[in-house]
N, C-alpha and C positions, 0 to 999 in steps of 0.2 A: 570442401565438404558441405553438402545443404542437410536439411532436414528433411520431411516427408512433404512440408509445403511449401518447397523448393528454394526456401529461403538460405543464401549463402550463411555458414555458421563455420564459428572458432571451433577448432579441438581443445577441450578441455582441459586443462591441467589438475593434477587432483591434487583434492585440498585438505589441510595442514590439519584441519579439523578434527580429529576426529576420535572419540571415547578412548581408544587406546592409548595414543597423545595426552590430551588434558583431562579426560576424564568427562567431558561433558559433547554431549551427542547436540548439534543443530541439523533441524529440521524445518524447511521451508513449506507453506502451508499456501493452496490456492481454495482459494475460496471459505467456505465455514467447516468445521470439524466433521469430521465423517465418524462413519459407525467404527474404522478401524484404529482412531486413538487410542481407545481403550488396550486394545492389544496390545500398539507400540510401547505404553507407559507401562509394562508387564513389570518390565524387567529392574524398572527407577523407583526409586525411592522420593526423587526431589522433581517438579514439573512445573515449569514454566511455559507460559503462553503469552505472546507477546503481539498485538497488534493484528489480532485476530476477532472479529466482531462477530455476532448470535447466528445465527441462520434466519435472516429475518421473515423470510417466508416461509419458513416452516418452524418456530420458533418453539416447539415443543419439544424437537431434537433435541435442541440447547439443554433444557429445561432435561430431558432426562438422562444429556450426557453429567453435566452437573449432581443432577442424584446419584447417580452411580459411583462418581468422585468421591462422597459424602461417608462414600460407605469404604472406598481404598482406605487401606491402611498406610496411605505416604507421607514423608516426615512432611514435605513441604508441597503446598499445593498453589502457585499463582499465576492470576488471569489478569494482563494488565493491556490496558484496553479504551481508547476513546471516540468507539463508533457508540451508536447511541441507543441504549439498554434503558429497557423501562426502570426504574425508582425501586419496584417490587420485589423485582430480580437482583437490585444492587445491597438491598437490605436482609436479602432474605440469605445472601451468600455469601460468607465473608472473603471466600479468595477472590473474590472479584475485588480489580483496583481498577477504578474506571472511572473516570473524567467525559462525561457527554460533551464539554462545552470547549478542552484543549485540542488543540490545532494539530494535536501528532502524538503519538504513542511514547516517543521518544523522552518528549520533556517531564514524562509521568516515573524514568525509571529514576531506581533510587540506586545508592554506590554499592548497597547492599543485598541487593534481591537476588544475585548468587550465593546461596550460603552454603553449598558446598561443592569440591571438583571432584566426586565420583557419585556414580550414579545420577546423574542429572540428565535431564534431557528436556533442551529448549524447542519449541515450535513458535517459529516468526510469520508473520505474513509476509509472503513474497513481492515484497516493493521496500522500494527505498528506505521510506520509514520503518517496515520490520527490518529491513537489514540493520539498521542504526541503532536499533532500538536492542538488537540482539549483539552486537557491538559493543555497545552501552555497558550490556548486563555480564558481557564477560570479560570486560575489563576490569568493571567494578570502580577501586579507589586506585589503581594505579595512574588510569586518564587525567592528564591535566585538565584544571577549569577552562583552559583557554580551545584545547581540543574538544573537548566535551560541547561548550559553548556555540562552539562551529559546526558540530555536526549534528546538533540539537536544532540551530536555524538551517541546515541543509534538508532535516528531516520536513520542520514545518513546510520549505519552499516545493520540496518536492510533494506533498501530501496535499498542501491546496493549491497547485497546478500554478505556479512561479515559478519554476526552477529555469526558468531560460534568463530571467535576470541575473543569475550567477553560474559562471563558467562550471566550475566544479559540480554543482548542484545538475548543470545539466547535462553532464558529461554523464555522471552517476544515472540519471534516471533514464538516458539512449542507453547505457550500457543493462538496467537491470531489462528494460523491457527488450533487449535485442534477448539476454538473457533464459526469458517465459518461451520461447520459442525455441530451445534449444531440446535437442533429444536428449539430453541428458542435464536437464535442467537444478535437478537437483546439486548436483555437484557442480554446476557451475556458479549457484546464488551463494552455495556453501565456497567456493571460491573470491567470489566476490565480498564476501565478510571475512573472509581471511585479509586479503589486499583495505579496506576498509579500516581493521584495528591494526595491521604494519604501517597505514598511512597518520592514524591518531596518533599511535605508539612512538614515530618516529617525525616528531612535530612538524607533520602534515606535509610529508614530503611527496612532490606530485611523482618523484621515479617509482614510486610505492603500486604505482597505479596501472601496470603495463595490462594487464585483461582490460582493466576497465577503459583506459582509452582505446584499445582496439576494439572493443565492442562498440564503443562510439559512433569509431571511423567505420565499422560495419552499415550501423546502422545512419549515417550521414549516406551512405550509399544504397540503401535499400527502403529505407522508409521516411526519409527527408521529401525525396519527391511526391512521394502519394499524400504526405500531407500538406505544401504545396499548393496539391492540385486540388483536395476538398478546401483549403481557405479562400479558395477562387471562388469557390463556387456555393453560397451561401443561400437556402431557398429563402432566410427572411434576414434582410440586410440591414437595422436600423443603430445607429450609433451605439446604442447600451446595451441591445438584444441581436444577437446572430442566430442563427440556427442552421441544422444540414441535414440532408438525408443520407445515411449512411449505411442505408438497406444492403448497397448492392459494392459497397468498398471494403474489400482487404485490406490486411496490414496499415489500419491508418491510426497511427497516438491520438487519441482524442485528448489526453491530457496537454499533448504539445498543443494543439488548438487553441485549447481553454488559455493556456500560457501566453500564445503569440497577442493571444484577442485581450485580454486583464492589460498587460503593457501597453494599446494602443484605445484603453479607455472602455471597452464594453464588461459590463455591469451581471450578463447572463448568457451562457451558452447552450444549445438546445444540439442536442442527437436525436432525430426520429428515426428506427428501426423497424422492421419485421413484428417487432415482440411490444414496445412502447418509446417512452420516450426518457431520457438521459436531462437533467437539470443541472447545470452547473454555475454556480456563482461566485465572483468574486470575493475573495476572502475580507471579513468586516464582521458586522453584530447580526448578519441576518441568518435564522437559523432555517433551515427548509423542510428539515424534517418536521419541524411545528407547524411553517407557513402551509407543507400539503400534509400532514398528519401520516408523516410515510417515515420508512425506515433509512437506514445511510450514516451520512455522514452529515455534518453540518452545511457544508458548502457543497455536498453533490448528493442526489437522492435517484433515484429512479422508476418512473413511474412503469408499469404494466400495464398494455390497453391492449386487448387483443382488436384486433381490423384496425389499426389505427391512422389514423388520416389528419388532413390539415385540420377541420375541425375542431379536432382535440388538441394539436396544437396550438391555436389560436385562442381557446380557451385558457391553457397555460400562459400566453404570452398576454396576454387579460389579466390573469391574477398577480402574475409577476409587475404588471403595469400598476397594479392598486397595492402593491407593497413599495412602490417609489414612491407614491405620491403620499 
């Protein structure tokens, strides 16, 4: 079976999940919150969000999906979150739990932030991290410290682009991004968090894991090579800085890049595109959203240039050169 961009994909199996079952609805989230949340949380009483960050370029959405919340009558309302939200927004809103400076969404949940099994309905971001992080919250206290502990550094390794240092970790992040591609994605990430808490539940048994190592082996076979062939080919090649053009490449992980390059010692990796340019830095004290005054994450930001050129790359790899020294 492939999809519509011809990419070989698993058949689904459907998953355990779901309102009728436990009582609590998971919903995988690309990108920032759209106008049809509202709708979805019609019917809930209790609302979670999990590793889902502002709409940073258009950041008034946010700002009046938020008021609108203000006004729900729902028992329970929280936004837990460590992409990077201005100070104003943090204070001005109390469901927001939000750490700008933690490594992963995951290490932010607490045993408690399920406080009820009906009528709830969780929204994760669709990666690693929100899977884990949605994991986390519906297990609650039942998860041992020691499972907890594991999938809390799986979450960080996966979220600042390490995960190829550990097996596990990187099996999880080929299987969630073979995953994003799938036509029926939904019920496969919502699958994927099913195998995830049978695998903590059952202290951390890898038979737990059958989707997710097949999705691996998919994607060892469909997008291992193409990424490969961009770390060949690097337009600026300097021990601590790499960078690539990757206007005109399909199906390539840029995360797996960032991974292979951090292990073999470089300090920053650059995507130039169509649209601008992709920053990524190894994970440490440097925060990037500060060093370019831009929105993201801590260790990956992205800038928008339109016509953009070497130029402005070069410019970039200038600033980033006066943040080494």
């Amino acid at each position: 079976m492939k999809n519509k961009n011809n990419i070989p994909i698993l058949k689904p199996h459907k998953p355990k999940i779901k309102e009728k079952e436990t009582g609590v609805t998971f919903c995988p989230v690309y990108g920032p919150l759209g106008s049809g949340f509202t709708k979805k949380t019609k019917h809930y009483s209790d609302v979670i969000i999990l590793d889902v960050g502002p709409n940073f370029f258009k950041i008034d959405k946010t700002i009046e999906l938020l008021e609108e919340i203000k006004l729900r009558p729902m028992k329970t309302f929280k936004w837990i979150d460590h992409h990077n939200w201005s100070q104003e927004l943090i204070d001005k809103y109390k469901c927001l739990k939000v750490s700008n400076s933690a490594e992963s969404c995951a290490e932010l949940i607490d045993t408690t932030d399920l406080e009820a099994l009906s009528r709830t309905i969780v929204f994760y971001g669709a990666d690693c991290d929100g899977l884990i992080s949605a994991a986390l919250v519906s297990m609650g206290k039942s998860i041992s410290q020691e499972a907890r502990n594991e999938l809390i550094k799986i979450a960080k390794l996966c979220d600042t682009a390490r995960f190829t240092q550990c097996k596990i970790a990187n099996i999880l992040h080929q299987a969630v991004y073979m995953a994003r591609f799938n036509t029926d994605s939904y019920i496969m990430m919502n699958s994927i968090l099913q195998e995830i808490i049978n695998w903590a539940s059952n202290k951390m048994n890898n038979k737990c894991l059958k989707l997710i190592v097949n999705l691996s082996k998919a994607y060892d076979e469909n997008i291992l090579p193409n990424n490969i062939k961009i770390l060949n080919s690097p337009i600026v090649d300097f021990k601590h800085i790499k960078a690539f053009n990757t206007a005109h490449m399909a199906y390539v992980d840029l995360s797996y890049i960032c991974s292979m390059l951090y292990q073999d010692g470089c300090k920053y990796v650059l995507f130039m595109n169509s649209g601008g340019i992709s920053i990524n830095c190894k994970a440490g004290n440097i925060d990037l959203t500060k060093e370019f005054n831009t929105c993201g994450i801590k260790h990956k930001v992205y800038i928008p240039i339109k016509n953009v050129g070497i130029k402005d790359l070069t410019y970039i790899i200038d600033r980033l050169e006066d943040i080494r020294r």
